[in-house]
Backbone atoms as SQL, in Angstrom:
CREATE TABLE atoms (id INTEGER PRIMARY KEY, chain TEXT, resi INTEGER, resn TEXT, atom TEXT, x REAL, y REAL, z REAL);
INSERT INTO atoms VALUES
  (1, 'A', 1, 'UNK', 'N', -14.090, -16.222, -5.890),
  (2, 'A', 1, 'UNK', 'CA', -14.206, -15.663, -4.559),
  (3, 'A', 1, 'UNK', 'C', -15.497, -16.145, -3.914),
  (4, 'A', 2, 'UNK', 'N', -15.192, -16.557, -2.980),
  (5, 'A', 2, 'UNK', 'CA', -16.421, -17.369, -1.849),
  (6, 'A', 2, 'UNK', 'C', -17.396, -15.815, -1.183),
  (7, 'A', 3, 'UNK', 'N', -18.430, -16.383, -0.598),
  (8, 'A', 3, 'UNK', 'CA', -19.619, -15.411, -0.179),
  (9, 'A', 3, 'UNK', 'C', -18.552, -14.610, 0.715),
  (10, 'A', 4, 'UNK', 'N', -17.978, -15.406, 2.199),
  (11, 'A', 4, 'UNK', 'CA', -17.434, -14.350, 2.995),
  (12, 'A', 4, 'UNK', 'C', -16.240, -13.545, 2.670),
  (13, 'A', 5, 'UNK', 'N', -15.870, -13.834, 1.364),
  (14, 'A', 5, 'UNK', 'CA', -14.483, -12.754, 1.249),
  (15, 'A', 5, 'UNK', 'C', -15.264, -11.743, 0.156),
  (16, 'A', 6, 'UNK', 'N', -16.121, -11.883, -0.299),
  (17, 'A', 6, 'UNK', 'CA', -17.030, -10.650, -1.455),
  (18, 'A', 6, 'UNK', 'C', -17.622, -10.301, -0.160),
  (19, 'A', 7, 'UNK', 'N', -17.990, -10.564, 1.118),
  (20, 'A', 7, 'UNK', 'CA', -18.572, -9.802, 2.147),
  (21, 'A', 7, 'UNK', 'C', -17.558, -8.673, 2.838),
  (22, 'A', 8, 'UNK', 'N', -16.599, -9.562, 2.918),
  (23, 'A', 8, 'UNK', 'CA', -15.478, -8.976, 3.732),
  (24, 'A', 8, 'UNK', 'C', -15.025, -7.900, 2.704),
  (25, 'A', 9, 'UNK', 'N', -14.676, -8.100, 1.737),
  (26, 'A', 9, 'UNK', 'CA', -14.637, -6.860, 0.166),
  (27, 'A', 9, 'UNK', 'C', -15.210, -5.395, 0.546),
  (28, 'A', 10, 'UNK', 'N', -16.449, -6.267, 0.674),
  (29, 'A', 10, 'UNK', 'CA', -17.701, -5.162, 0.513),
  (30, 'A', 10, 'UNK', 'C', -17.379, -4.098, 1.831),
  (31, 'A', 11, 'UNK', 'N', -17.100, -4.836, 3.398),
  (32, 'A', 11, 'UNK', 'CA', -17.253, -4.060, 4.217),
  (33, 'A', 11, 'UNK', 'C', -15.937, -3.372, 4.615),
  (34, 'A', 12, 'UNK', 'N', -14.482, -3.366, 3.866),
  (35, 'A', 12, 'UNK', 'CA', -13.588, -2.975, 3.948),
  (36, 'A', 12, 'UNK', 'C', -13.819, -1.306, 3.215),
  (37, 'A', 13, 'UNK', 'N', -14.689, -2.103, 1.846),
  (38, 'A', 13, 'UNK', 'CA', -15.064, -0.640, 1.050),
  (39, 'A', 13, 'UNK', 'C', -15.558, 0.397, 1.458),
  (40, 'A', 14, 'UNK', 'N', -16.651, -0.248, 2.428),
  (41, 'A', 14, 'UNK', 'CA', -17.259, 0.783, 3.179),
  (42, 'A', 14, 'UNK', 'C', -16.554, 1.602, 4.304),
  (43, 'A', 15, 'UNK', 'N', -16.190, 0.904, 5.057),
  (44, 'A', 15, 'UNK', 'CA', -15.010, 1.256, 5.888),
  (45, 'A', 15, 'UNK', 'C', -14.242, 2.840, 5.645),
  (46, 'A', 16, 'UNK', 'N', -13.464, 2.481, 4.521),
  (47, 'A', 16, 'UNK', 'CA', -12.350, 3.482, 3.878),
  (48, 'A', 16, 'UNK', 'C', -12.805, 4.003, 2.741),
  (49, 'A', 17, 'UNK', 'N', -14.403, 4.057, 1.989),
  (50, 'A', 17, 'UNK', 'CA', -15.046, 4.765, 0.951),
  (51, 'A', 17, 'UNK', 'C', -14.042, 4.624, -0.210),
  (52, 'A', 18, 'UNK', 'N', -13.485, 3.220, -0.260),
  (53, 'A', 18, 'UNK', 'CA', -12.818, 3.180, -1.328),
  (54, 'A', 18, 'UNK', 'C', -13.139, 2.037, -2.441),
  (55, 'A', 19, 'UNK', 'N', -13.170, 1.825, -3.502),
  (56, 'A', 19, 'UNK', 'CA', -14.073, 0.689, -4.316),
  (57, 'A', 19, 'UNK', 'C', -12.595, -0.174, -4.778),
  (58, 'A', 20, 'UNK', 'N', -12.686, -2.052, -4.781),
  (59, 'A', 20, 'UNK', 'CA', -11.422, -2.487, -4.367),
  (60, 'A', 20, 'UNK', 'C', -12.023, -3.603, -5.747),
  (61, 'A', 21, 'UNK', 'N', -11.742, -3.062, -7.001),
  (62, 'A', 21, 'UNK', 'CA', -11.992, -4.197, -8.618),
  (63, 'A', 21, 'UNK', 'C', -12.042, -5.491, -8.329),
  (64, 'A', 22, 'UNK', 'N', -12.462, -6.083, -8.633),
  (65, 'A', 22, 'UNK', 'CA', -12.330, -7.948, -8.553),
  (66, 'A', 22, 'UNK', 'C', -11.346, -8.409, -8.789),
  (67, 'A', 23, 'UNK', 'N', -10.812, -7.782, -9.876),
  (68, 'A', 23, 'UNK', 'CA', -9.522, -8.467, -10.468),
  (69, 'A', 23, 'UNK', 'C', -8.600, -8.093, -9.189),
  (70, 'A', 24, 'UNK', 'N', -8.576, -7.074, -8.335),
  (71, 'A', 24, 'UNK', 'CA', -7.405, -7.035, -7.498),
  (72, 'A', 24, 'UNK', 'C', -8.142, -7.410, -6.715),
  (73, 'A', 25, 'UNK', 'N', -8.886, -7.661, -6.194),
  (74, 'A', 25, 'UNK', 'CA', -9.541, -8.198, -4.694),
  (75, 'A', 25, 'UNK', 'C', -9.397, -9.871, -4.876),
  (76, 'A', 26, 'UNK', 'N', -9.759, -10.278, -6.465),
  (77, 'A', 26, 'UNK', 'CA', -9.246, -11.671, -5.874),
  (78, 'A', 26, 'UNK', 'C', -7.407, -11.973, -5.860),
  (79, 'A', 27, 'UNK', 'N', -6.599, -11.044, -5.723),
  (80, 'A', 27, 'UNK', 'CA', -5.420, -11.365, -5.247),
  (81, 'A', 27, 'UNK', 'C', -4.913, -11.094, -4.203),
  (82, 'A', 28, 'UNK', 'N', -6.331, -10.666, -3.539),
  (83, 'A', 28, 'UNK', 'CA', -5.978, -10.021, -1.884),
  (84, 'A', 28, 'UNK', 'C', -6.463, -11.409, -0.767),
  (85, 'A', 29, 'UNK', 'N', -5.104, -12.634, -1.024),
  (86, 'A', 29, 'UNK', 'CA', -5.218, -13.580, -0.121),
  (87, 'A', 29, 'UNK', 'C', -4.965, -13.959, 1.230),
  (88, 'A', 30, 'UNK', 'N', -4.287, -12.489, 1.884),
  (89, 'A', 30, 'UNK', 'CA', -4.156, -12.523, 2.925),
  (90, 'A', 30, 'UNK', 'C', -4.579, -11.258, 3.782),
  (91, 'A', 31, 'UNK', 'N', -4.393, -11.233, 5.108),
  (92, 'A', 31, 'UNK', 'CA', -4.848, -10.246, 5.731),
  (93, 'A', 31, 'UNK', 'C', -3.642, -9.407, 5.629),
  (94, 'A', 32, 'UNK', 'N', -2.427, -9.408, 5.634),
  (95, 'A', 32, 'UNK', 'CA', -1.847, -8.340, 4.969),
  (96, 'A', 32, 'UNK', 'C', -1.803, -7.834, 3.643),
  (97, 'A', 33, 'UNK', 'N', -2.102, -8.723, 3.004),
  (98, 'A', 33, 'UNK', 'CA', -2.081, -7.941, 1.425),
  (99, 'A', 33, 'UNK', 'C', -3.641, -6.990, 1.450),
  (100, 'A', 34, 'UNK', 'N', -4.234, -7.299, 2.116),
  (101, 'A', 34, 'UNK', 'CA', -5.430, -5.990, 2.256),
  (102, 'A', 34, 'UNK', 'C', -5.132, -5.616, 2.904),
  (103, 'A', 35, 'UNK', 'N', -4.009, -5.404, 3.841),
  (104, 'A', 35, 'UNK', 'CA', -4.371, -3.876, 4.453),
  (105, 'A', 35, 'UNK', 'C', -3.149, -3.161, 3.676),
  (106, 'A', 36, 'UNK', 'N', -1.731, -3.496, 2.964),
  (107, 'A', 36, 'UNK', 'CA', -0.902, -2.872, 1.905),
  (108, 'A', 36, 'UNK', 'C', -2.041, -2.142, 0.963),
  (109, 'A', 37, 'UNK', 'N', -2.482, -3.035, 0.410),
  (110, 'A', 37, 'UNK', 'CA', -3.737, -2.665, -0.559),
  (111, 'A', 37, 'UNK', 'C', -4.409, -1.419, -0.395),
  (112, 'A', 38, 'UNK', 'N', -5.246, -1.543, 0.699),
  (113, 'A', 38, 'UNK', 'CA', -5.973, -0.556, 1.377),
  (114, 'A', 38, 'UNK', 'C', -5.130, 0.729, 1.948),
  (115, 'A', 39, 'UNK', 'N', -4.028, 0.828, 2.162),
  (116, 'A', 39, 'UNK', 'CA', -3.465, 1.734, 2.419),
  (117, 'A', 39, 'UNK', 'C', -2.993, 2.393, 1.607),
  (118, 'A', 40, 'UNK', 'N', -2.377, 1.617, 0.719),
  (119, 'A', 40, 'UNK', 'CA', -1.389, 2.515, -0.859),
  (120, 'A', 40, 'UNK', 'C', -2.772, 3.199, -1.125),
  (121, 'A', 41, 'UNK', 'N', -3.866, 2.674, -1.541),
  (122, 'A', 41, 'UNK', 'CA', -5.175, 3.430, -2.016),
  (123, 'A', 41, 'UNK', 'C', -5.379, 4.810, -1.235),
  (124, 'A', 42, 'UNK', 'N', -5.267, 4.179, 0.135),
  (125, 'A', 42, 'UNK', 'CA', -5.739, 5.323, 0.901),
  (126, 'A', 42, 'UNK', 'C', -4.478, 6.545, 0.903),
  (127, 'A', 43, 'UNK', 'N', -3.537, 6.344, 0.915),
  (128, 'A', 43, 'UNK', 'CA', -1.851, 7.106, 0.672),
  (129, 'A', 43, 'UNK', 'C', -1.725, 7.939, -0.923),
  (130, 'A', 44, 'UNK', 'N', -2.804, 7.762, -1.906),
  (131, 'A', 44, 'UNK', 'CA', -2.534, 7.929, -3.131),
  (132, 'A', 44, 'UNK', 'C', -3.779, 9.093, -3.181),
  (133, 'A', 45, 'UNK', 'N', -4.551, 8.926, -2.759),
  (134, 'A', 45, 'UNK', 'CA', -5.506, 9.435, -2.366),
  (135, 'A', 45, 'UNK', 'C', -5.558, 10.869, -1.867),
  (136, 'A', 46, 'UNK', 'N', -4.746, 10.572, -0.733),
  (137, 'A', 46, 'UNK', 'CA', -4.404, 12.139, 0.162),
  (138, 'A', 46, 'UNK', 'C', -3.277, 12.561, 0.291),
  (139, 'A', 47, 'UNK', 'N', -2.122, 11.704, -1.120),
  (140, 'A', 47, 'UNK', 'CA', -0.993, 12.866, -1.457),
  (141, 'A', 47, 'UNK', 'C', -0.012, 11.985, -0.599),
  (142, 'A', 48, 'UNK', 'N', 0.120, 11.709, 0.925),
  (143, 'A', 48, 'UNK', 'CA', 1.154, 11.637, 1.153),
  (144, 'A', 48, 'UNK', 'C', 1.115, 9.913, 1.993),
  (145, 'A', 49, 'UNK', 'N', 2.518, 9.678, 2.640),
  (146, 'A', 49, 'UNK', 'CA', 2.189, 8.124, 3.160),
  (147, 'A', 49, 'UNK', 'C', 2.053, 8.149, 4.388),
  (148, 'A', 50, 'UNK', 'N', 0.910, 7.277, 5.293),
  (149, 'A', 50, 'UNK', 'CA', 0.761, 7.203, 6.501),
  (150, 'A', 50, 'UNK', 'C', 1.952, 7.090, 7.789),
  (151, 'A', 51, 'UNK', 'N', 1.838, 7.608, 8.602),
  (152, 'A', 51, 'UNK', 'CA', 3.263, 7.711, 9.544),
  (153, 'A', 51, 'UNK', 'C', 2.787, 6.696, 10.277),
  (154, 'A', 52, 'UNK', 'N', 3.453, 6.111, 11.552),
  (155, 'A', 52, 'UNK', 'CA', 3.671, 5.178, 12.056),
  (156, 'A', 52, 'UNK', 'C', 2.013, 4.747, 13.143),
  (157, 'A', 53, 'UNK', 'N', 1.578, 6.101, 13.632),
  (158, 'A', 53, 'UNK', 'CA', 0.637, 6.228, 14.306),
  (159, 'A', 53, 'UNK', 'C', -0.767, 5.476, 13.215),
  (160, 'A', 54, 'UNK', 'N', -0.441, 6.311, 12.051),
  (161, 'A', 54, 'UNK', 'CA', -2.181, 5.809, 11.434),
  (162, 'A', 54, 'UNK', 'C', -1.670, 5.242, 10.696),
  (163, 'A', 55, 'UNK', 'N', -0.546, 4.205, 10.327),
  (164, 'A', 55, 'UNK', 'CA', -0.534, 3.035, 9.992),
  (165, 'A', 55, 'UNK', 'C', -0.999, 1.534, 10.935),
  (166, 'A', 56, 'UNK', 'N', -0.709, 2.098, 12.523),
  (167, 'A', 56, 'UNK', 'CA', -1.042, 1.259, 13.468),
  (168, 'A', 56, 'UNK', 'C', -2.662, 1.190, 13.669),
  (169, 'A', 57, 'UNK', 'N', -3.438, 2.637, 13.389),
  (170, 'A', 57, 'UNK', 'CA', -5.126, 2.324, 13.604),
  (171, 'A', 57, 'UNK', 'C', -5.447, 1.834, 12.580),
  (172, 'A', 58, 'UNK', 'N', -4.708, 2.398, 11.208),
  (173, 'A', 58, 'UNK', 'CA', -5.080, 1.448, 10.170),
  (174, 'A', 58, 'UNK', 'C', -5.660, -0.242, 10.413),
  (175, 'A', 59, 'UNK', 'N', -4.014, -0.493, 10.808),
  (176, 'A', 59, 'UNK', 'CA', -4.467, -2.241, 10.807),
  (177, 'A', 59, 'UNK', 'C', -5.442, -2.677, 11.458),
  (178, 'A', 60, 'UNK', 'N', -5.500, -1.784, 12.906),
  (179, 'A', 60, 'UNK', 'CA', -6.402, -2.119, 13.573),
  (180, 'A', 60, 'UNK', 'C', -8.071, -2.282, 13.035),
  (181, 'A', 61, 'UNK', 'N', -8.658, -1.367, 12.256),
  (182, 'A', 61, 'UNK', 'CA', -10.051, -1.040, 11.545),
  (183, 'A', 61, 'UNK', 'C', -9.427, -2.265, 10.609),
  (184, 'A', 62, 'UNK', 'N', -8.247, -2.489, 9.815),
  (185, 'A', 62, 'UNK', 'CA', -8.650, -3.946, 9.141),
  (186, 'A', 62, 'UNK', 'C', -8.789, -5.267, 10.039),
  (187, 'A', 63, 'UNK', 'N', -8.192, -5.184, 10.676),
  (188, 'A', 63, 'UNK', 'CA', -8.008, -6.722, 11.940),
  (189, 'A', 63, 'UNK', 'C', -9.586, -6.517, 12.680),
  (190, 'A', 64, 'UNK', 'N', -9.937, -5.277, 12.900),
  (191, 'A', 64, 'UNK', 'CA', -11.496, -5.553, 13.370),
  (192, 'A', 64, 'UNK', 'C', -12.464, -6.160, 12.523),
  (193, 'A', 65, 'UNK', 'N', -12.234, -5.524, 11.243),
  (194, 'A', 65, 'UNK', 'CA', -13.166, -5.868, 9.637),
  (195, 'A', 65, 'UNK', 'C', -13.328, -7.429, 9.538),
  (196, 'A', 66, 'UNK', 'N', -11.968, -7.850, 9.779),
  (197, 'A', 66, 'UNK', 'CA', -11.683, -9.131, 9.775),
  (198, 'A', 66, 'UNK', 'C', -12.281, -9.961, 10.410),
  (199, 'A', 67, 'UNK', 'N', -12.608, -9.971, 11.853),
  (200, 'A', 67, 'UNK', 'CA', -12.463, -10.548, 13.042),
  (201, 'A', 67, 'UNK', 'C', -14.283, -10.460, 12.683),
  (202, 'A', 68, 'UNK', 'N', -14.751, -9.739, 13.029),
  (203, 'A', 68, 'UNK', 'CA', -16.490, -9.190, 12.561),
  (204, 'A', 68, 'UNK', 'C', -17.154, -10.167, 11.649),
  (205, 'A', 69, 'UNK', 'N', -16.408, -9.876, 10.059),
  (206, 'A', 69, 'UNK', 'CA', -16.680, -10.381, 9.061),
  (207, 'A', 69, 'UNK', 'C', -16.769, -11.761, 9.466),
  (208, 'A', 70, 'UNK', 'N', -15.913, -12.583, 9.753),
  (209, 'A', 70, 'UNK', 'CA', -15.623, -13.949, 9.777),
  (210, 'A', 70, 'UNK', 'C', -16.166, -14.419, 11.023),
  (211, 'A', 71, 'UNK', 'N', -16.048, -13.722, 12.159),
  (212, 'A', 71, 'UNK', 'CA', -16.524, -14.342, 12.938),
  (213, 'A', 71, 'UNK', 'C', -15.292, -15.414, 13.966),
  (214, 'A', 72, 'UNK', 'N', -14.230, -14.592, 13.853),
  (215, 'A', 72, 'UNK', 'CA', -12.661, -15.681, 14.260),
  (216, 'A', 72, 'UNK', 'C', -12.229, -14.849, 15.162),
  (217, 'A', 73, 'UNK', 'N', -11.284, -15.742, 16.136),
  (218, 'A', 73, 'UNK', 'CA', -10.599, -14.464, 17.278),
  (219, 'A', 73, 'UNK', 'C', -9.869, -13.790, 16.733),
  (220, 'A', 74, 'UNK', 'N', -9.508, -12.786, 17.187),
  (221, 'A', 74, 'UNK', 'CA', -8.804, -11.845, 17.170),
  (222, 'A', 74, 'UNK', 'C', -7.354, -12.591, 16.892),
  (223, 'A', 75, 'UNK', 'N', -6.867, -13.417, 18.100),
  (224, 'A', 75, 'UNK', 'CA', -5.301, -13.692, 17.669),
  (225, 'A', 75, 'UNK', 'C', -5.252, -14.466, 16.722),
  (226, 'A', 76, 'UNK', 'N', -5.963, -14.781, 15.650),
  (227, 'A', 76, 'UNK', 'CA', -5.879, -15.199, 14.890),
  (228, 'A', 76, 'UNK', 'C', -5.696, -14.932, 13.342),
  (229, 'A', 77, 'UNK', 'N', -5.570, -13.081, 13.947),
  (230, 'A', 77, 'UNK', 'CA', -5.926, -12.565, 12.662),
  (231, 'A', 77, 'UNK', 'C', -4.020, -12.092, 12.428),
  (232, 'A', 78, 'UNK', 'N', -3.365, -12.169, 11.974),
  (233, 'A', 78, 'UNK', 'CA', -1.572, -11.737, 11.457),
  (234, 'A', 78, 'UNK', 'C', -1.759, -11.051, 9.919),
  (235, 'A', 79, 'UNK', 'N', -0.963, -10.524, 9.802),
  (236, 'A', 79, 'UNK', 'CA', -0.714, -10.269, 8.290),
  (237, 'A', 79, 'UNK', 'C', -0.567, -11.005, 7.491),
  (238, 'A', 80, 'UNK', 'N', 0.078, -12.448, 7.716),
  (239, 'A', 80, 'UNK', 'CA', 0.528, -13.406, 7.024),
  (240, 'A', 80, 'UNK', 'C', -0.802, -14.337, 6.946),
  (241, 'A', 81, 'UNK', 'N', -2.154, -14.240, 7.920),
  (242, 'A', 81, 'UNK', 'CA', -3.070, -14.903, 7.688),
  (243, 'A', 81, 'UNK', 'C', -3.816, -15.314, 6.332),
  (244, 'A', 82, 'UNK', 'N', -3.832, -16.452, 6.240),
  (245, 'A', 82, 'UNK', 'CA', -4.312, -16.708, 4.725),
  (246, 'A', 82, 'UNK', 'C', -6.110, -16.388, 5.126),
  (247, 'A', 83, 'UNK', 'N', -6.544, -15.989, 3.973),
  (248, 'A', 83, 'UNK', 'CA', -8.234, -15.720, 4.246),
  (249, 'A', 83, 'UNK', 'C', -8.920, -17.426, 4.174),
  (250, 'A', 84, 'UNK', 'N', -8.664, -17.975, 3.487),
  (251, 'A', 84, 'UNK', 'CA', -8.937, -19.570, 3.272),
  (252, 'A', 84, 'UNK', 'C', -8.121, -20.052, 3.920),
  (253, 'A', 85, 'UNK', 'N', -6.863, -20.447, 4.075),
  (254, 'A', 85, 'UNK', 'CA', -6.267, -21.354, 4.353),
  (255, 'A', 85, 'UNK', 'C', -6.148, -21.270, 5.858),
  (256, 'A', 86, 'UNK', 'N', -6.068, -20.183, 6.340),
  (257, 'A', 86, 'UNK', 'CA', -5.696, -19.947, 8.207),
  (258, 'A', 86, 'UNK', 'C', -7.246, -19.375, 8.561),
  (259, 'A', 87, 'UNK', 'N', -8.186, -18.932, 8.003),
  (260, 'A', 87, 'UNK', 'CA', -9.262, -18.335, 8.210),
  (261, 'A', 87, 'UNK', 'C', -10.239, -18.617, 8.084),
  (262, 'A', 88, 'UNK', 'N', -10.369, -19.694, 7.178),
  (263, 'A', 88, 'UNK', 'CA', -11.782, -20.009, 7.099),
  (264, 'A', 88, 'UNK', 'C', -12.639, -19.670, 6.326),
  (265, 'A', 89, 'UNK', 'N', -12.352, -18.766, 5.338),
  (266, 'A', 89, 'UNK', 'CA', -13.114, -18.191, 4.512),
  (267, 'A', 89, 'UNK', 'C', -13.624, -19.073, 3.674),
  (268, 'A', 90, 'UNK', 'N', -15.272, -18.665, 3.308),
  (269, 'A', 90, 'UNK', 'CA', -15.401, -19.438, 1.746),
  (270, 'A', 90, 'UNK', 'C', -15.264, -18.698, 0.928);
């Protein structure tokens, strides 16, 4: 894992006060597989699964995390975005 995705790690954690292992963070290669990630955590957490509303601010606080971290536009950020390959990450 390159400097900006152990950055981007770090400030997701903070974000949602949730701690995200190495071993699963380095299989979190896209911008949707962190926010699945980040949500099952956060859904397991407080018992039940997010409804449609705070699944939508959800993404949003990750697509901002994103956008911040890296330093990339906004429309650039999809679920399907690769962190290296469409993003730029090191």
């Amino acid at each position: 894992m390159g400097l900006d995705i152990v950055e981007l790690v770090m400030a997701i954690e903070e974000e949602f006060g949730i701690e995200i292992p190495n071993p699963d963070a380095a299989k979190l290669d896209t911008v949707g597989k962190i926010s699945a990630y980040v949500q099952s955590r956060l859904e397991l957490n407080r018992g039940r699964p997010f409804d449609e509303i705070e699944e939508a601010v959800h993404w949003e606080r990750i697509k901002r995390i994103v956008v911040e971290q890296l330093g990339i536009d906004p429309k650039q950020v999809t679920r399907e975005a690769h962190l290296v390959l469409d993003l730029g990450a090191d």
